[in-house]
C-alpha positions as CSV (number, residue, x, y, z in Angstrom):
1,X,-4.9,-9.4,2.4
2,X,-1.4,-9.8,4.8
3,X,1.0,-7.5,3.8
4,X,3.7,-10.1,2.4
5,X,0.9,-10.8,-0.4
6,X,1.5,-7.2,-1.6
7,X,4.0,-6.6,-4.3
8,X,4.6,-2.8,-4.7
9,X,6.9,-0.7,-6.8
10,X,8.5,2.3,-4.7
11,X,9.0,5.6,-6.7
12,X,10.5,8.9,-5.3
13,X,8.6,11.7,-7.0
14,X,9.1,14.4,-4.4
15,X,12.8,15.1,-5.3
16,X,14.2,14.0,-1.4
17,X,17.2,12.0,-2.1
18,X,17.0,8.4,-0.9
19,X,13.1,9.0,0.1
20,X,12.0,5.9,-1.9
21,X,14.5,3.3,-0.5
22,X,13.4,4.7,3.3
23,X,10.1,4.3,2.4
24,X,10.6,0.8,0.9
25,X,12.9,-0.4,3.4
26,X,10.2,0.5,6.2
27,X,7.3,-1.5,3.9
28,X,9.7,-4.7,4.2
29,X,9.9,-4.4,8.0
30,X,6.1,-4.1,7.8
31,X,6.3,-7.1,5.5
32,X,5.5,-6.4,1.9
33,X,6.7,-7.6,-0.7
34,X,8.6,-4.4,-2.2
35,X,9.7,-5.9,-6.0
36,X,11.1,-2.2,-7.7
37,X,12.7,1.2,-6.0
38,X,13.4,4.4,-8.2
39,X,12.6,7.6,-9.3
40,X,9.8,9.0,-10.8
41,X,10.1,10.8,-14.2
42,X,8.9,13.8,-12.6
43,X,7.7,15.3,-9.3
44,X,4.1,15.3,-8.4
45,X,2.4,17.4,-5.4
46,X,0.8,14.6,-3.5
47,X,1.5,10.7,-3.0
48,X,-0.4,8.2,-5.0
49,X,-1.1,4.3,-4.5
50,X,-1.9,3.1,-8.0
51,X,-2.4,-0.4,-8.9
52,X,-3.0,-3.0,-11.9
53,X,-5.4,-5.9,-13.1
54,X,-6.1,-8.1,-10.2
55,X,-4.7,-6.0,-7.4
56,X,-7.4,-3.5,-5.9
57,X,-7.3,-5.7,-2.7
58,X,-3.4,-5.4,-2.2
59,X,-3.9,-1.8,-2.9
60,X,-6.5,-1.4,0.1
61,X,-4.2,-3.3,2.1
62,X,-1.1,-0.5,1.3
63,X,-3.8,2.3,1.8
64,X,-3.8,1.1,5.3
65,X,-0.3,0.8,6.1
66,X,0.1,4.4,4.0
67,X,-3.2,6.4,5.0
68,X,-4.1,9.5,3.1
69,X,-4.1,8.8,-0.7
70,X,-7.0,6.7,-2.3
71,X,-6.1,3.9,-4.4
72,X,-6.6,4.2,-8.2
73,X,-6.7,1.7,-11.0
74,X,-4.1,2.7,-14.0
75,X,-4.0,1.0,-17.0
76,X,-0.4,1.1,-17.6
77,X,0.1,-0.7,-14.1
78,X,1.5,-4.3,-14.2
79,X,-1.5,-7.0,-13.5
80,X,-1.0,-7.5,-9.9
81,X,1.0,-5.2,-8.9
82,X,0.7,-1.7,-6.6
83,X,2.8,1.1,-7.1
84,X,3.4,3.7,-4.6
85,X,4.6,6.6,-6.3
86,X,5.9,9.3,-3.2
87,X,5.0,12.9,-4.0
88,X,5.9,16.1,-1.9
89,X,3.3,15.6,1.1
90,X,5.4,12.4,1.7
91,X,4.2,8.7,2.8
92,X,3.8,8.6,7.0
93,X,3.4,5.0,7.4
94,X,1.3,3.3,10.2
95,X,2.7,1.2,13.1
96,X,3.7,-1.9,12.5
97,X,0.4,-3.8,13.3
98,X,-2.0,-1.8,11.3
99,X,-4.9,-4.2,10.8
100,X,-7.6,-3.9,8.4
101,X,-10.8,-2.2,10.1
102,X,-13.6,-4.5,11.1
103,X,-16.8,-3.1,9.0
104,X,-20.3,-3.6,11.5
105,X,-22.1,-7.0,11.2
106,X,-19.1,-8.5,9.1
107,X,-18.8,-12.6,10.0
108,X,-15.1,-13.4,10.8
109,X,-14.0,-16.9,10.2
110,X,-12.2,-17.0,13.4
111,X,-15.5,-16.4,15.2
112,X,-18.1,-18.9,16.2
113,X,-21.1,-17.6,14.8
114,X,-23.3,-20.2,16.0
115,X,-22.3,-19.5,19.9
116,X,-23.7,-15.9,20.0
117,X,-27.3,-17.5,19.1
């Protein structure tokens, strides 16, 4: 999934002033879609990437660009949608052309299968 596919909510929950809009201003450079910035209703320890109905591949995609925290359903997510809720370890974003890791044997439509035999 490219990165302007992924529509994520950016929430401050470690208390830094400003952290979210950082963090989502550096996600639109990286080219998501970044639909909601605020502030958590509380703090929380570590970062989360939490995502609704519909959206566990977009949430992979943000796990990649934000390594460290494993994507979880919630229920009260919006279909579609990925949250990234920062917490006090923070959210150290990849470089800019992160790519989703080849897994051995996949077939990638830009490759010629047929040539290799």
């Amino acid at each position: 999934v490219p990165p302007a596919q992924v529509r994520v909510g950016v929430y401050n929950a470690a208390g830094t002033p400003g952290l979210a809009q950082r963090t989502a201003d550096q996600l639109t450079e990286r080219g998501f879609q970044v639909v909601k910035v605020g502030t958590a209703d509380r703090t929380y320890a570590r970062t989360q990437i939490l995502y609704g109905a519909g959206a566990e591949r977009q949430a992979a995609r943000m796990a990649i660009a934000v390594p460290g925290p494993e994507p979880r359903a919630w229920r009260a997510a919006r279909p579609g949608r990925v949250y990234l809720v920062i917490g006090k370890t923070g959210a150290r974003l990849r470089g800019l052309n992160a790519s989703v890791p080849r897994v051995a044997g996949e077939i990638r439509a830009d490759r010629d299968v047929c040539a290799a035999t």
